[in-house]
Structure formats: C-alpha cells, structure tokens
N, C-alpha and C positions, 0 to 999 in steps of 0.2 A: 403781413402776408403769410398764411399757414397753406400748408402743405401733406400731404397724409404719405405714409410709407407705407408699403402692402408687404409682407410676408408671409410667401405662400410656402405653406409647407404641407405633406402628403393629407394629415387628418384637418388641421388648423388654417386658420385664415388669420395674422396680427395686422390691427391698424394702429398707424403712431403719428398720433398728431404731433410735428413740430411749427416751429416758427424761427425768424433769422432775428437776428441780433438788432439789425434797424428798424426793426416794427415792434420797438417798445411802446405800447397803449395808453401806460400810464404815466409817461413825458409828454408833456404838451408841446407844441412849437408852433412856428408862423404859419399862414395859408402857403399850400403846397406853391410854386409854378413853373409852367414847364421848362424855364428856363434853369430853374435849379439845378445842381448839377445832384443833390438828390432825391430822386423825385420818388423813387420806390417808397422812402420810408422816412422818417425825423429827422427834420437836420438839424437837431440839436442831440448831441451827445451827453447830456449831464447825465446819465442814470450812471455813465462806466465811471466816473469819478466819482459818487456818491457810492457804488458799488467796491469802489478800491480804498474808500477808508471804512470800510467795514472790516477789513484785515485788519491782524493786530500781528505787528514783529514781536516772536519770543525769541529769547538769548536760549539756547541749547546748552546744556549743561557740558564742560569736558570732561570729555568719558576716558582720556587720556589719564587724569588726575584720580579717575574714578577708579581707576584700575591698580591699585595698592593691595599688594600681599598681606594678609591676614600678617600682626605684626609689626608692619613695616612703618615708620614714621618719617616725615617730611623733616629735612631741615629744616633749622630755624633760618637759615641765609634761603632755602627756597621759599619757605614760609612767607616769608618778606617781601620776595621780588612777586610772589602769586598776587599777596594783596595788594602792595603796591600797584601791581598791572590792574585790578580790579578795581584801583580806588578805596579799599575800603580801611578806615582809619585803624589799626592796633590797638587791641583792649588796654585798657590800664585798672589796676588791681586799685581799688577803695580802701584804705585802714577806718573810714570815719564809719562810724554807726550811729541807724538810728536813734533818736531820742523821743521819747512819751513823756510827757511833761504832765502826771497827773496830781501833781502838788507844787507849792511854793516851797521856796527853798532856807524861809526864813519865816520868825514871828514879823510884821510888818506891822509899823505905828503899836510897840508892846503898850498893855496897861502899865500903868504905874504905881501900885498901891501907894494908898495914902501913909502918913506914919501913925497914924492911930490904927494900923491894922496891925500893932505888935498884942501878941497875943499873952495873958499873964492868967497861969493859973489853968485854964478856957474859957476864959470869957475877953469878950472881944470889945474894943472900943465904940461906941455907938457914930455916925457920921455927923456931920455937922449938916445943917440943912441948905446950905450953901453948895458943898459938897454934891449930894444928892442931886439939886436941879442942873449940877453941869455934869453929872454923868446922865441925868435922862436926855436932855439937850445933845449929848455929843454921841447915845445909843440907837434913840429911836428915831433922830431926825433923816437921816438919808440912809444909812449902811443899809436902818433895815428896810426901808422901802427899795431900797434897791434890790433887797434879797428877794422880797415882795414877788419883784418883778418876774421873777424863775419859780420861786418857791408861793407861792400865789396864798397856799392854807398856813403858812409858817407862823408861829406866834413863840415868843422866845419867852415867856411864862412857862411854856408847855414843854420846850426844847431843855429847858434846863432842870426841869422838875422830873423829867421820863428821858426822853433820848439821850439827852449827855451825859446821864446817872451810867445808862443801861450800856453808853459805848465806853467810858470809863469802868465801870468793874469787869466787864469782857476782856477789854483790853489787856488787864492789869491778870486777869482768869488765867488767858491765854499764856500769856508769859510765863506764870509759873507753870504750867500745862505743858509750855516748851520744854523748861529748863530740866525739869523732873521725868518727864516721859522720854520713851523710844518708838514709840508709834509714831506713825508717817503721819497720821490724823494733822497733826498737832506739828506746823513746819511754820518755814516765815510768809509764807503766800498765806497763812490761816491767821498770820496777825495783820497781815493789811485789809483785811477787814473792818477794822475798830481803828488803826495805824496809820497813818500817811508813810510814805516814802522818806520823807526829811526826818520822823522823828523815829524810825528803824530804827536805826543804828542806835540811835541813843538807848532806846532801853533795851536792845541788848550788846549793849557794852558789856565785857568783862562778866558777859552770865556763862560762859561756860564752862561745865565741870562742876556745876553749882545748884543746887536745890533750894527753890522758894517756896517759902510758904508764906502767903497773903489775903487776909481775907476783910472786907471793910464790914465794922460792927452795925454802925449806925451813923445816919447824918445829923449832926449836932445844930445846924442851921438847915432852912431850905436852899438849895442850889439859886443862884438866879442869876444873869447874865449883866457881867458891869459894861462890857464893852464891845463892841462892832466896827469892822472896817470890811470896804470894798477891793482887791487888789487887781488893775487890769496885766494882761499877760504879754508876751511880749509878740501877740499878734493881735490886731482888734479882732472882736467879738472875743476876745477868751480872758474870762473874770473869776475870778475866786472872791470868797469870802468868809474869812475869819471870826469867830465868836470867840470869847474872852467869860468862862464861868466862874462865878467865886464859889466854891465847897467846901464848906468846915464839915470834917467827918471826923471819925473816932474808927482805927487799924490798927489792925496785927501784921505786924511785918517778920519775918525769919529767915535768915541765908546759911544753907549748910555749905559746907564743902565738897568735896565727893569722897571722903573719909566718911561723914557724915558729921563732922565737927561743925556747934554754933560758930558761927563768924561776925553775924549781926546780928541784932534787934533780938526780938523773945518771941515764942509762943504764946507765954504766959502775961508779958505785959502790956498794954494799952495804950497807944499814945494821939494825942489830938493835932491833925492835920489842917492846917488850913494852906488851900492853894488855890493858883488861878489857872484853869485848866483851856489854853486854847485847841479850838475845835476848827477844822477846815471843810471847807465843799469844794469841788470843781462845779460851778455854778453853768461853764458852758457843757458842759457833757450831760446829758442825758439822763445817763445812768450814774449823775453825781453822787455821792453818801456823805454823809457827814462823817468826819474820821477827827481822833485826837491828834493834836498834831505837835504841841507841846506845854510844857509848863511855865510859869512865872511865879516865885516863891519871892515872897516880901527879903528885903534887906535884914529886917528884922529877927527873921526866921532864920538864917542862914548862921549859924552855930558850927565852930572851930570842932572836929573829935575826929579824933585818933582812927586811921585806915584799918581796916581787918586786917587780922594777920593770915597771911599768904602761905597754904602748907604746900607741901612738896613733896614727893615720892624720892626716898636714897633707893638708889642701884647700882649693886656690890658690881 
C-alpha cells in the first residue's frame, strides 16, 4: 500500500512516495483471506529477520584505557588483569632461532683411497682393473642418475675437468684475497660462493693475522670424479649431493706472519699435491651451486712435521 506526502510550500510543491512496513513486495506469502487477521499486507514477516542479521555487533574500543598521558605506563599487575579480562594469552619471548640448512654437516659415505694411491717421487700407482670397474659400478649407477634427475645436462667428465677445477682455485683465490687484504670486497659471505657452510670454518682456522700466498702451477693428471653419493635431508623432498674429485696438481704454498715472517711452505718451492676434493649441491633449491665442501687426503699422505712457530708482539 503506498501512500504520497504533499509539501506545500509558497514557491514549491514535494511529492514523497512512501510505503508501511507490511507491504513488503518482494516476500511472498499465502493467498490473502478475509478472515486473516492481516489482511492489509504479508503475513509472513521473514524479510525483518533476514534484515536483523545483516547487522553485524562491533566491540567498541575503551577509550577509558585510551586516555593515557603521554609518558604514562600501565602496570604490569593492571597489564594482567586487562588481558586476562580480554582473554588474550601473554607473549612469551623465543631464545630459539631460525635455522637454513643450506649444506650437510658432514662428508657422508667418505671415499676411501686405495693404498696404491701412495704417491713416490710423482708418480702414482696405476689401479688394478678390478678396482676400476667397482668404482664405475658404485659412480655412475644411481648417485648420478639421481643427480640426473635435478641437474638433467650434468655429466661428470665435464664437472671435473672445468667446474670443480674453476671452484677449487677460486676458493683457495679467495682465501688468500681474505687473509691479505682490507677491502670489504673480499669477506666470508665472498667465500661462500666456491664454500659450503660446513667447511668455513675449516679453512679459516687459525688464518688470522696471516698472509697467504697460493697459487696452483699445473695439473699433473686430469681431475676426474672417483665417487658419488645422494644425501636425503631431514625433510622429504630435500636431497643433497656429494661428488668426490681425484686432483694431482703441482703448488705453491706460503704463510707469512703479520711481521711478515715465513712460517710455511716457500714461494720458491714446488710441491706435488694429490687429493680428494668433495664438492656439494643443494640439489632441492633452485638456485643450488656446486660448492667445495671438503677434503679427503690418503693415509698415505699424511706426514708427521713440526707446527710453525707462533710470533708474538712484547709490550713493555
């Protein structure tokens, strides 16, 4: 049922269409009759309940609490009772941090040289043919097809002849590039490039205060890869993998002091190196790289000699 309101006023004439509350249109309901008892309009009233949960109840902030002098700070005893009354549980302070897990923390299933890798002279013992077929057997059969699987163009001919050449003399760049400079260039975020995480520390142990000089001459064999393993992480999907390179080179090694006093090795002399250099990837990351990660030097090799002597600064 609508209805028009007239407002007359001296220049103007307003017309104002309403309508009442029980001649909602758009609710339907039964055939009217006159015995209803409403017969002007709908006797069904659903639109004012569908129309009452379109409200939504907000909590109003207290502005009582709101009102703190520039300064002033709440008890810890009203502190308490606020949240308490609000329910809302008390912070508690974290000691534990983060962890990024972007290397293993160990060589895993190490090579084992053979004992005819004792080196006499520089020349090295030839392998037996026995030998030979259970390191291709235990190289090429799964590790590296597993590597395959991430690294899809990977071929360990190529990795050991160029890449693990190119991140071993970087690595070993960088380090003395550390130890010897003062430029920011040259920090330890610049050796985790070529570095894992695990084997940081280890080369620079006991480098400071200390000037290297290292430069590798020549490789006396070609690099080639003796050994491969998969490592899964301690979440599934996250795998690492290890490479194991054999390199007989020929270095110059030198360690000054910060007097500038020799302490080891020579400028001037040559010495033949053979070692097992492992290499790692994070294999589930994306933006995995191959990094050194550490070494494995024959029984053989491992020769008794006297520590540098350690100078020291007197002050009177």
């Amino acid at each position: 049922m609508n209805s028009f309101l007239l407002s007359l006023t001296p220049k103007n004439v307003f017309c104002v269409s309403c309508r009442f509350a029980n001649t909602k249109p758009w609710v339907t309901g039964p055939v009217h009759r006159r015995d209803s008892p409403l017969r002007k309009g709908i006797p069904d009233y659903t639109y004012r309940w569908l129309r009452g949960r379109k409200t939504a109840k907000i909590q109003l902030p207290n502005f009582e609490e709101m009102r703190v002098k520039p300064g002033e700070q709440l008890t810890p005893d009203r502190m308490r009772s606020i949240m308490k009354e609000k329910g809302i549980i008390p912070h508690r302070s974290w000691d534990e941090k983060p962890i990024i897990l972007n290397s293993s923390g160990d060589i895993i299933d190490g090579y084992k040289p053979p004992a005819q890798e004792a080196m006499t002279a520089g020349v090295v013992a030839r392998k037996s043919k026995e030998l030979a077929i259970k390191t291709f057997k235990k190289v090429y059969q799964r590790p590296i097809s597993k590597i395959r699987d991430y690294l899809g163009d990977f071929d360990p001919v190529i990795f050991a002849g160029s890449e693990a050449t190119d991140i071993y003399i970087k690595a070993h760049e960088t380090l003395a590039k550390l130890s010897s400079s003062t430029d920011m260039e040259y920090d330890e975020d610049s050796m985790l490039k070529y570095v894992t995480e695990a084997a940081l520390p280890n080369m620079l142990f006991r480098s400071e205060n200390k000037t290297i000089r290292w430069k590798l001459i020549q490789s006396l064999e070609d690099p080639k890869v003796v050994h491969a393993v998969t490592l899964p992480g301690l979440h599934p999907g996250v795998l690492f993998a290890q490479i194991t390179v054999r390199m007989h080179s020929q270095q110059m090694l030198a360690i000054y002091d910060r007097f500038g006093r020799l302490i080891f090795g020579s400028e001037n002399a040559l010495k033949d190196v053979l070692e097992y250099v492992v290499f790692e990837n994070y294999l589930s990351n994306k933006y995995g790289i191959w990094r050194l990660h550490g070494k494995i030097i024959p029984d053989q090799m491992i020769k008794e000699r006297s520590p540098p002597v350690q100078t020291m600064k007197l002050v009177n």
